[in-house]
N, C-alpha and C positions, 0 to 999 in steps of 0.2 A: 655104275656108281663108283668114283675114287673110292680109295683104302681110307680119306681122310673125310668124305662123308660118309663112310660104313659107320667109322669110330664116333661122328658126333651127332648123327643120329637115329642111326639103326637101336633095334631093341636086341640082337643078340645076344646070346652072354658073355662072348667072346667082346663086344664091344663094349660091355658093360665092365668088364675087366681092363680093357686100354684105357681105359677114362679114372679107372681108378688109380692105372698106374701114372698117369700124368695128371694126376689132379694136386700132386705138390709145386708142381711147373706152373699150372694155372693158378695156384692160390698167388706163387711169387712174382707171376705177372699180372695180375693184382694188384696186389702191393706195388706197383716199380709204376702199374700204370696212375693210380690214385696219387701215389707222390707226386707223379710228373707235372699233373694236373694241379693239383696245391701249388703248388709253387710256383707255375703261371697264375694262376687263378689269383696269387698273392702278391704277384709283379717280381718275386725271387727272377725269376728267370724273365728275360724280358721279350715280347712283343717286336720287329722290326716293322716301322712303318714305310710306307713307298710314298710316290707321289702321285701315283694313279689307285684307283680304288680298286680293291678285289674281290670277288665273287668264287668262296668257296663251293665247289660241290663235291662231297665226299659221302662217306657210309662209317656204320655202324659194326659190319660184319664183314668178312672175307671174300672179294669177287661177286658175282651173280645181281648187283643190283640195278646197272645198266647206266654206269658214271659216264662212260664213253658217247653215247647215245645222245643222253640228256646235256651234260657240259656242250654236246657239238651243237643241240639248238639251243640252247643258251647263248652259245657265239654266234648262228645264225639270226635269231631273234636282236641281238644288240646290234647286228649290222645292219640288219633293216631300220634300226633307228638311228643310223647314223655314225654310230661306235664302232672305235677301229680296235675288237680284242685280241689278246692274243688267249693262246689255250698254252698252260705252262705246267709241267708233269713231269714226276720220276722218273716216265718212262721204263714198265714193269715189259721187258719180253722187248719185242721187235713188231710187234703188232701195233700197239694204243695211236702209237704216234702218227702211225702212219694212215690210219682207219681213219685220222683228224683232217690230214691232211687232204682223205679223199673225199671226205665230207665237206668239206669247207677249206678249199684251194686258196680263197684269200684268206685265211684268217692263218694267221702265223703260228705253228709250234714250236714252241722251247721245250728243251727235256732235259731237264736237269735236277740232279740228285741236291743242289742248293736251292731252294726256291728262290730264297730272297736273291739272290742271283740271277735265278730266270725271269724274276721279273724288274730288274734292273734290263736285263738283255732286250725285253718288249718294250720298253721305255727309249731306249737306243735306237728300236725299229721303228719307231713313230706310233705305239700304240697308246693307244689310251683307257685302259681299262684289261685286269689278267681277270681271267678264269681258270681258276687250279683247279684241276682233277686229281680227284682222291686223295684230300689234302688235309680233313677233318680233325685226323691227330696230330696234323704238322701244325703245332699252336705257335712256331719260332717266328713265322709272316703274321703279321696282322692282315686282320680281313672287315671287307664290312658287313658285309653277310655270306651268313651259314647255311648253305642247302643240305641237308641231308639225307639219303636214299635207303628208302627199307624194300627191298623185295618180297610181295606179296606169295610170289610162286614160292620163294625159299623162308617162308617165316618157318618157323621152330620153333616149338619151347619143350621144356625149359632153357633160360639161355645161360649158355658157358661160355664162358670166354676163352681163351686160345689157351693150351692145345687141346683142350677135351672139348673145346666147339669152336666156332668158325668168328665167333665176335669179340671184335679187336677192343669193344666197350659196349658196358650195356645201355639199356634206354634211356638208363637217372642221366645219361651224359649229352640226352637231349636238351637240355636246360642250355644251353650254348648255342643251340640253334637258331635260326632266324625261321628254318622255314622248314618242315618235313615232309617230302614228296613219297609217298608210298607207290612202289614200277609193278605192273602187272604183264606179263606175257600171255600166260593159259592160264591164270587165276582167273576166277569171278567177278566182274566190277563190285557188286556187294561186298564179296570178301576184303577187296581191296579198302573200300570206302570204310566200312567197319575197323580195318586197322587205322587207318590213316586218321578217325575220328578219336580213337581211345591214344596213339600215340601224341598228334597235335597237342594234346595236353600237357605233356611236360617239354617242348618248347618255349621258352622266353615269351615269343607272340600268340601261340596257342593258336597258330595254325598251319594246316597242313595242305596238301594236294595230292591228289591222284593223274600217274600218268599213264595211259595205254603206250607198251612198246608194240606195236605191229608192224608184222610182215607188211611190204606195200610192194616191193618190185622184184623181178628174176635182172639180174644183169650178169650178160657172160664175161667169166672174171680174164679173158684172154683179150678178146675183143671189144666188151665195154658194149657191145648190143642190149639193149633193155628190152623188154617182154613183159606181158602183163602175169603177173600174181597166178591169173585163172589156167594159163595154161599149164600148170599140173594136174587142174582138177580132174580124180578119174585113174590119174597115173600112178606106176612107182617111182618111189626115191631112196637114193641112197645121202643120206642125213651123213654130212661130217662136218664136228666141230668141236675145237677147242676152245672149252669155255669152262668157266668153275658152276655155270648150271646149262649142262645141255641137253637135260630134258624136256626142259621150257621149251628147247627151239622144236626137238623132235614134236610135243606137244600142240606148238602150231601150225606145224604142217600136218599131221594127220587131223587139224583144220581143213583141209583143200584136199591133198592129195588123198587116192584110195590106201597104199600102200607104202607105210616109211621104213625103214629099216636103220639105225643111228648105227654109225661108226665114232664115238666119242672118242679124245683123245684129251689131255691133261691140258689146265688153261693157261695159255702162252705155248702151248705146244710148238720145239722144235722141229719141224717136219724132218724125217731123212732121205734118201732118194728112196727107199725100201719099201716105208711105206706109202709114197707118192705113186708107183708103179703098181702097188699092191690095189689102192686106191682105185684108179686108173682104169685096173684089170675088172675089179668087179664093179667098175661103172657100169660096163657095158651088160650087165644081165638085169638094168632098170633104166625106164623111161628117161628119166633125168639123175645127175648128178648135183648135187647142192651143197653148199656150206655157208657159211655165214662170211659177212665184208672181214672180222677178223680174222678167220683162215685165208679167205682169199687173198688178200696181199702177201701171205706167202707162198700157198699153194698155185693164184696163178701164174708167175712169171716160171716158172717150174714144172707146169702142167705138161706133159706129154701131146702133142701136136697131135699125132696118127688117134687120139684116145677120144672117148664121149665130149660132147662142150661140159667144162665147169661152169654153174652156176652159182652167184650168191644172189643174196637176199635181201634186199635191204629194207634199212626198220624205217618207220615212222613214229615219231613221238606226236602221241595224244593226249593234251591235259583235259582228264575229264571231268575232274572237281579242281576247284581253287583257282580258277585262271584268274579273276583279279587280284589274290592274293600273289602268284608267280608275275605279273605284269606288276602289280606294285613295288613289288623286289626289285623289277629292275628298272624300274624306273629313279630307284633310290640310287640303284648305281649310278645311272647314267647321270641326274642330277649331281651326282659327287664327282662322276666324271669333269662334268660343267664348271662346277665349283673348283675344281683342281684350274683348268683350264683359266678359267676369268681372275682366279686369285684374289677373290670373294671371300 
């Protein structure tokens, strides 16, 4: 566990003391946040509109909700109907973008610290329609709909917002939303469904969806060889991942595997050769070596040759409640898509 989940939600007393000493920090981002939002909310500040529709999907809290994952079938799902989106993002770390990229080779990414920029830029490449990742407090783009993502494995309470907790806004700020997707990795679908039903409430539409991120394939991150799932069952693993919740992944592999062992590292982790070799070394005292499609774009063009194969993992998005609700959503896009197009 980071120094930064110790502090917002361990019960130590030690962390009980870091919270108090930045709980003047949290009140005044508070305040800085609740202005920001008046003042859009009141058209002070304005809205830029584009000429292609956009499809927020962003979160409430810090990392861990599985924006990456979901935004990437988002854009897969719109291309099977025809839509050419792009996926346009901050681009936090050296990972997101590139995770996009291997997920969906056609679908264009932009990264860029402007939005309204990046998606003037998809407009330029013949796209028809952006999908912003982790864009929820970026209110300067207008959008047409708001997806937003609670992580069921990382719910909390009570919740604080930054720095004495992990949430960038609390729930009252679901009211903006179009549509609330609650992500489960090792949580309980119950547990899931149960949040997903008490939060859908104070969204706009009043409702919500549940998605399974599951494990679905081994692919070796050097060679690009695929393997089914089963073949750890039984084995050890050596778990590396940089991620803001990497318990979840440990969590689903001692799903399958007999034996995990996590090597976690900070999320967007810069690798260095150091710990790459180190890595490497104590692959070989387990069955398999594994990290997540996030690491792997950096860990494998770097992996040591003579060393274990790397593997990653990749997810599958499963909507297990709401799917006409998520298929209505985007159908509204794609329609605005239309409408854009025919000039209707």
């Amino acid at each position: 566990m980071s120094v930064a989940d110790s502090v917002w939600n361990e019960s130590a007393w030690w962390s009980g003391v870091a919270r108090l000493a930045l709980s003047p920090a949290s009140m005044a981002y508070r305040g800085v946040t609740s202005l920001r939002n008046a003042l859009y909310d009141r058209g002070t500040f304005p809205a830029h509109g584009t000429e292609i529709p956009v499809l927020s999907v962003g979160n409430l809290a810090v990392g861990g909700t599985g924006k990456t994952p979901v935004s990437a079938w988002m854009a897969a799902r719109a291309r099977e109907r025809g839509a050419r989106p792009a996926i346009v993002m901050r681009g936090y770390g050296d990972d997101e973008h590139r995770v996009h990229a291997l997920v969906n080779p056609d679908v264009p990414v932009i990264v860029s610290a402007d939005r309204v920029a990046g998606v003037r830029n998809a407009i330029a490449l013949g796209c028809d329609m952006a999908i912003m990742d982790d864009a929820f407090q970026h209110r300067r783009l207008a959008r047409l709909e708001d997806v937003v993502l609670v992580s069921a494995d990382r719910w909390h309470e009570p919740i604080r917002l930054l720095p004495t907790g992990p949430w960038r806004e609390t729930p009252a700020a679901l009211s903006r939303a179009s549509l609330i997707v609650v992500t489960r990795k090792a949580a309980a679908a119950n547990a899931a469904r149960h949040l997903m039903e008490r939060l859908s409430r104070l969204t706009k539409s009043g409702q919500g969806a549940v998605a399974a991120l599951e494990l679905e394939a081994l692919h070796n991150a050097v060679t690009g060889t695929v393997r089914p799932l089963s073949d750890i069952a039984g084995s050890s693993v050596l778990a590396i991942a940089g991620l803001a919740d990497p318990e979840s992944f440990a969590r689903q592999l001692r799903g399958v595997a007999s034996r995990v062992v996590l090597r976690n590292f900070p999320d967007h982790y810069v690798y260095h050769s150091s710990d790459i070799a180190q890595l490497a070394g104590e692959g070989r005292g387990f069955d398999h070596a594994l990290c997540t499609m996030k690491d792997a774009v950096k860990l494998g063009p770097r992996w040591p040759r003579e060393a274990p194969p790397l593997w990653y993992v990749s997810l599958r998005c499963e909507i297990e409640v709401g799917r006409a609700e998520v298929s209505a959503l985007l159908d509204r896009v794609l329609a605005a898509r239309t409408h854009t197009q025919t000039g209707a």
